[in-house]
C-alpha positions as CSV (number, residue, x, y, z in Angstrom):
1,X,15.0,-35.1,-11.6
2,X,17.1,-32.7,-9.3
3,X,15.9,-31.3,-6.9
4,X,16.2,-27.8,-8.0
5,X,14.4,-28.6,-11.2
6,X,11.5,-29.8,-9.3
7,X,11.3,-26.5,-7.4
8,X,11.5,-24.2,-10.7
9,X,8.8,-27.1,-12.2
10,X,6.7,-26.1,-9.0
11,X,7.3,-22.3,-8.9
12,X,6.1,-22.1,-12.7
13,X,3.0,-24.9,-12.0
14,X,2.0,-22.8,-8.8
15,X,0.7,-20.0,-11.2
16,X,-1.6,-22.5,-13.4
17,X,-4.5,-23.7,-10.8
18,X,-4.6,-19.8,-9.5
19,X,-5.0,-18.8,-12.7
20,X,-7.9,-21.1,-13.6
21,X,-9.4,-20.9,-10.1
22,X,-9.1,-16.6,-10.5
23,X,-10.6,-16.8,-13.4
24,X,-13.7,-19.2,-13.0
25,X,-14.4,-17.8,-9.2
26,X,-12.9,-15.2,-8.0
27,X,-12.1,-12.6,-11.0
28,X,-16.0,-12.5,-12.0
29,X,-17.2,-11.6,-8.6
30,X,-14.8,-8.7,-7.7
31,X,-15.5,-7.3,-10.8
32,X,-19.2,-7.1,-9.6
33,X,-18.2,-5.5,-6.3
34,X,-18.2,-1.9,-5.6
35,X,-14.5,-0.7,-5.9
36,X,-14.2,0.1,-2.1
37,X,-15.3,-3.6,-1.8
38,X,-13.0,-5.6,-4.2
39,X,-10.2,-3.6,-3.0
40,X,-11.1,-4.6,0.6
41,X,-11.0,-8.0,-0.4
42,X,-8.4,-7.9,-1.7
43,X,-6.6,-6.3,1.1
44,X,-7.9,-9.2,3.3
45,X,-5.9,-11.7,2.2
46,X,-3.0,-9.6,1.8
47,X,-3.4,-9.2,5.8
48,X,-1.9,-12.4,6.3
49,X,1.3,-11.5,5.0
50,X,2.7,-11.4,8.5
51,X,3.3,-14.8,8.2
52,X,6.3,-14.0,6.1
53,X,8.0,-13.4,9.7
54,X,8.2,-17.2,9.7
55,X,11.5,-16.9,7.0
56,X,13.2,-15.7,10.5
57,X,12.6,-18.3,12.7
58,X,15.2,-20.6,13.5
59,X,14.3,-24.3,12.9
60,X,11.8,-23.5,10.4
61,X,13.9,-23.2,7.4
62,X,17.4,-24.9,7.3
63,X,20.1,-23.0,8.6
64,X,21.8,-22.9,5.1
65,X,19.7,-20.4,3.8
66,X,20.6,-17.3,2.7
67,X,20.4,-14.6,5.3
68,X,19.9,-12.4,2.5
69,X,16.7,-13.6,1.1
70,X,14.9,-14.6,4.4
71,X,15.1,-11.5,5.6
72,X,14.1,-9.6,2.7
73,X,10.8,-11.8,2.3
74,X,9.9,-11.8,5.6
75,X,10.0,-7.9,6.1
76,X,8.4,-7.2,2.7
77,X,5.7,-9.5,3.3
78,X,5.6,-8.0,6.9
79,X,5.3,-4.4,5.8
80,X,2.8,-5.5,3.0
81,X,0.5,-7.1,5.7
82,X,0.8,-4.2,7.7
83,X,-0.2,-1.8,4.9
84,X,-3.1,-3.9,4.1
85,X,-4.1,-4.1,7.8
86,X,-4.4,-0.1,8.0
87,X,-5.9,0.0,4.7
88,X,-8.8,-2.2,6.1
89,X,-9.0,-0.3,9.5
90,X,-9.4,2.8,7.4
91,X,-12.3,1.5,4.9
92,X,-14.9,3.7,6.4
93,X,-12.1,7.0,5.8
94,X,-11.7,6.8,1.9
95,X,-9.0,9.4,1.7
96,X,-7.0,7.0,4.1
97,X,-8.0,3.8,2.6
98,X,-7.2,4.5,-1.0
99,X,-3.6,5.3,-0.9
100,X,-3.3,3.0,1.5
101,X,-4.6,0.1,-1.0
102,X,-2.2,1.5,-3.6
103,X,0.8,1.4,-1.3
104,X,-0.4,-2.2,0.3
105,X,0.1,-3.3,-3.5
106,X,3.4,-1.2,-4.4
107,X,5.4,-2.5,-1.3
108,X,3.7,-6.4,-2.5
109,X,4.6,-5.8,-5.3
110,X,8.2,-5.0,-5.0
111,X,8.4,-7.8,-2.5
112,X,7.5,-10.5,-4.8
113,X,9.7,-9.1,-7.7
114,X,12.3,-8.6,-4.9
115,X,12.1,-11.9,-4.1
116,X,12.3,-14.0,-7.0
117,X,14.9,-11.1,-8.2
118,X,16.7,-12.6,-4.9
119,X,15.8,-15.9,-5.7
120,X,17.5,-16.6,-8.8
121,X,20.4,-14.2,-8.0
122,X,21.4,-16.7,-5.1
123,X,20.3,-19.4,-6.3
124,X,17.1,-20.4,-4.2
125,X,16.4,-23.7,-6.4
126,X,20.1,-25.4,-5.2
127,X,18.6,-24.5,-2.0
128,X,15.1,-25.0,-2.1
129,X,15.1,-28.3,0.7
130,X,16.2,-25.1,3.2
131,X,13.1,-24.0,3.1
132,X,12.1,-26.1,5.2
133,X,8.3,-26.0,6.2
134,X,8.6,-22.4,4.0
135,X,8.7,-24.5,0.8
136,X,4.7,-23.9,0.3
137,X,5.0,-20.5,0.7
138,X,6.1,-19.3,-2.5
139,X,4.6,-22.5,-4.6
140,X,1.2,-22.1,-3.2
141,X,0.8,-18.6,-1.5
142,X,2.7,-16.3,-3.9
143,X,1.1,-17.0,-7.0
144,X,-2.3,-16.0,-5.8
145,X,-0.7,-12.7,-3.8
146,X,0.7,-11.6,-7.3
147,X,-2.5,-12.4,-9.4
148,X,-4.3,-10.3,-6.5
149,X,-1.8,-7.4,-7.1
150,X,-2.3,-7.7,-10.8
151,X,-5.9,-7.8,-10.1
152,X,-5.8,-4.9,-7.3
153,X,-3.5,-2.1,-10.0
154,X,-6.5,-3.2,-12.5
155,X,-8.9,-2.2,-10.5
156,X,-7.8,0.7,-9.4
157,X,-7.1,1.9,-12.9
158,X,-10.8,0.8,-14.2
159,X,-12.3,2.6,-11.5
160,X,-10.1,6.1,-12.2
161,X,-11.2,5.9,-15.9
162,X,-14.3,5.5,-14.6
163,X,-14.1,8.6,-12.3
164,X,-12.8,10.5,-15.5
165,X,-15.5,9.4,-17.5
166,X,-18.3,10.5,-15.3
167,X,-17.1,14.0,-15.0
Protein backbone atom coordinates (compact mmCIF):
# COMPACT_ATOMS: atom_id res chain seq x y z
CA UNK A 1 0.00 0.00 0.00
CA UNK A 2 1.48 3.52 -0.91
CA UNK A 3 1.97 5.72 1.15
CA UNK A 4 -0.34 8.28 -0.04
CA UNK A 5 -3.19 5.79 0.06
CA UNK A 6 -2.47 5.17 3.68
CA UNK A 7 -2.80 8.84 4.42
CA UNK A 8 -6.26 9.33 2.40
CA UNK A 9 -7.29 5.73 4.34
CA UNK A 10 -6.38 7.77 7.59
CA UNK A 11 -7.82 11.15 6.79
CA UNK A 12 -11.27 9.37 5.94
CA UNK A 13 -10.85 6.78 9.22
CA UNK A 14 -9.95 9.99 11.44
CA UNK A 15 -13.69 11.10 11.19
CA UNK A 16 -15.15 7.48 12.39
CA UNK A 17 -14.09 7.19 16.29
CA UNK A 18 -14.99 11.20 16.63
CA UNK A 19 -18.05 10.48 15.31
CA UNK A 20 -18.95 7.64 17.57
CA UNK A 21 -17.11 9.18 20.58
CA UNK A 22 -19.41 12.78 19.72
CA UNK A 23 -22.15 11.02 19.63
CA UNK A 24 -22.10 8.62 22.76
CA UNK A 25 -20.31 11.51 25.07
CA UNK A 26 -19.97 14.57 24.06
CA UNK A 27 -23.11 15.51 21.63
CA UNK A 28 -25.69 14.51 24.60
CA UNK A 29 -24.17 16.72 27.16
CA UNK A 30 -23.83 20.04 25.24
CA UNK A 31 -27.12 19.71 24.25
CA UNK A 32 -28.02 19.81 27.97
CA UNK A 33 -25.92 22.92 28.51
CA UNK A 34 -27.21 26.37 28.53
CA UNK A 35 -26.24 27.88 25.01
CA UNK A 36 -23.65 30.40 26.50
CA UNK A 37 -22.12 27.14 28.04
CA UNK A 38 -21.91 24.65 25.04
CA UNK A 39 -20.70 27.34 23.00
CA UNK A 40 -17.97 28.10 25.56
CA UNK A 41 -17.00 24.68 25.42
CA UNK A 42 -16.72 24.55 22.47
CA UNK A 43 -14.69 27.59 22.11
CA UNK A 44 -12.23 25.89 24.54
CA UNK A 45 -10.88 23.50 22.55
CA UNK A 46 -10.83 25.61 19.67
CA UNK A 47 -8.26 27.72 21.86
CA UNK A 48 -5.68 25.39 21.12
CA UNK A 49 -5.57 26.13 17.65
CA UNK A 50 -2.41 28.09 18.05
CA UNK A 51 -0.67 25.05 17.74
CA UNK A 52 -1.20 25.25 14.05
CA UNK A 53 1.96 27.72 14.23
CA UNK A 54 3.89 24.47 14.41
CA UNK A 55 3.30 24.02 10.29
CA UNK A 56 6.10 27.00 10.33
CA UNK A 57 8.66 25.59 12.20
CA UNK A 58 11.64 24.45 10.54
CA UNK A 59 12.54 20.85 11.42
CA UNK A 60 9.17 19.93 12.29
CA UNK A 61 7.74 19.16 9.01
CA UNK A 62 10.12 18.14 6.09
CA UNK A 63 11.41 20.83 4.10
CA UNK A 64 9.60 19.57 0.96
CA UNK A 65 6.45 20.76 1.93
CA UNK A 66 4.56 23.08 0.30
CA UNK A 67 5.08 26.68 1.41
CA UNK A 68 1.71 27.16 0.38
CA UNK A 69 -0.22 24.94 2.52
CA UNK A 70 1.80 25.32 5.83
CA UNK A 71 1.26 28.64 5.92
CA UNK A 72 -2.25 28.69 5.19
CA UNK A 73 -2.99 26.16 8.07
CA UNK A 74 -0.92 27.53 10.43
CA UNK A 75 -2.42 31.19 10.26
CA UNK A 76 -6.10 29.94 9.91
CA UNK A 77 -5.72 27.81 12.74
CA UNK A 78 -3.82 30.76 14.43
CA UNK A 79 -6.57 33.26 13.83
CA UNK A 80 -9.32 30.67 14.77
CA UNK A 81 -7.54 30.16 18.18
CA UNK A 82 -7.32 33.67 18.63
CA UNK A 83 -11.02 34.30 17.93
CA UNK A 84 -11.92 31.59 20.31
CA UNK A 85 -9.56 33.00 22.93
CA UNK A 86 -11.48 36.52 22.90
CA UNK A 87 -14.65 34.81 22.61
CA UNK A 88 -13.98 33.05 26.05
CA UNK A 89 -12.54 36.33 27.65
CA UNK A 90 -15.71 37.96 26.67
CA UNK A 91 -18.25 35.16 28.14
CA UNK A 92 -19.43 37.45 30.85
CA UNK A 93 -20.21 40.41 27.83
CA UNK A 94 -22.78 38.50 25.63
CA UNK A 95 -22.93 41.09 22.94
CA UNK A 96 -19.12 40.44 22.60
CA UNK A 97 -19.09 36.79 23.08
CA UNK A 98 -21.74 35.86 20.48
CA UNK A 99 -20.35 37.15 17.38
CA UNK A 100 -17.32 36.31 18.52
CA UNK A 101 -18.35 32.41 18.72
CA UNK A 102 -19.90 32.84 15.19
CA UNK A 103 -16.72 34.31 13.74
CA UNK A 104 -14.32 31.77 15.89
CA UNK A 105 -16.42 29.03 13.77
CA UNK A 106 -16.57 31.04 10.19
CA UNK A 107 -12.63 31.66 10.11
CA UNK A 108 -12.43 27.46 11.38
CA UNK A 109 -14.44 26.82 9.22
CA UNK A 110 -12.94 28.18 6.12
CA UNK A 111 -9.62 27.00 7.47
CA UNK A 112 -10.39 23.39 7.37
CA UNK A 113 -12.16 23.63 3.93
CA UNK A 114 -9.19 25.74 2.99
CA UNK A 115 -7.06 23.23 3.86
CA UNK A 116 -8.08 20.09 2.50
CA UNK A 117 -9.19 22.47 -0.60
CA UNK A 118 -5.17 22.99 -0.48
CA UNK A 119 -4.60 19.59 0.29
CA UNK A 120 -5.71 17.86 -2.63
CA UNK A 121 -5.01 20.73 -5.01
CA UNK A 122 -1.17 20.12 -4.19
CA UNK A 123 -1.20 17.04 -3.57
CA UNK A 124 -0.72 16.64 0.34
CA UNK A 125 -1.11 12.62 0.20
CA UNK A 126 2.33 12.28 -2.25
CA UNK A 127 3.57 14.34 0.51
CA UNK A 128 2.18 13.28 3.55
CA UNK A 129 5.87 11.78 5.19
CA UNK A 130 6.59 15.87 5.10
CA UNK A 131 4.61 16.23 7.68
CA UNK A 132 6.69 15.23 9.75
CA UNK A 133 5.60 15.17 13.58
CA UNK A 134 2.44 17.34 11.91
CA UNK A 135 1.07 14.07 10.40
CA UNK A 136 -1.44 13.67 13.60
CA UNK A 137 -2.67 16.86 13.17
CA UNK A 138 -5.04 16.60 10.60
CA UNK A 139 -5.73 12.59 11.23
CA UNK A 140 -6.55 13.10 14.82
CA UNK A 141 -7.17 16.87 15.64
CA UNK A 142 -9.20 18.01 12.58
CA UNK A 143 -11.85 15.73 12.58
CA UNK A 144 -13.04 16.63 16.02
CA UNK A 145 -12.47 20.68 15.27
CA UNK A 146 -14.92 20.18 12.25
CA UNK A 147 -17.54 17.97 14.07
CA UNK A 148 -17.29 20.87 16.82
CA UNK A 149 -17.94 23.51 14.06
CA UNK A 150 -20.77 21.48 12.71
CA UNK A 151 -21.90 21.07 16.20
CA UNK A 152 -21.12 24.99 17.20
CA UNK A 153 -23.49 26.53 13.68
CA UNK A 154 -26.19 23.85 15.11
CA UNK A 155 -26.26 25.36 18.09
CA UNK A 156 -26.38 28.52 17.43
CA UNK A 157 -29.18 28.06 14.97
CA UNK A 158 -31.41 25.91 17.60
CA UNK A 159 -30.97 28.45 20.05
CA UNK A 160 -32.14 31.53 17.46
CA UNK A 161 -35.32 29.40 16.71
CA UNK A 162 -35.59 29.21 20.08
CA UNK A 163 -35.36 33.03 20.70
CA UNK A 164 -37.98 33.36 17.79
CA UNK A 165 -40.14 31.01 19.27
CA UNK A 166 -40.36 32.62 22.70
CA UNK A 167 -41.30 35.98 21.48
Amino acid sequence: MSPAMIFNIHLALGYVPWLLCFAAYIWPRLRSMEPIEAQRAIAMLHSFRFFGLVFLVPGVTGPDLPASFTGFAAYGDLATGLLAMLALAAVARPAIFWPLVVAFNLVGVADLVGDYYHGTVLDLADHAGQLGATYAIPILYVPLLMITHVAAFYLLARSRRRQRAAT
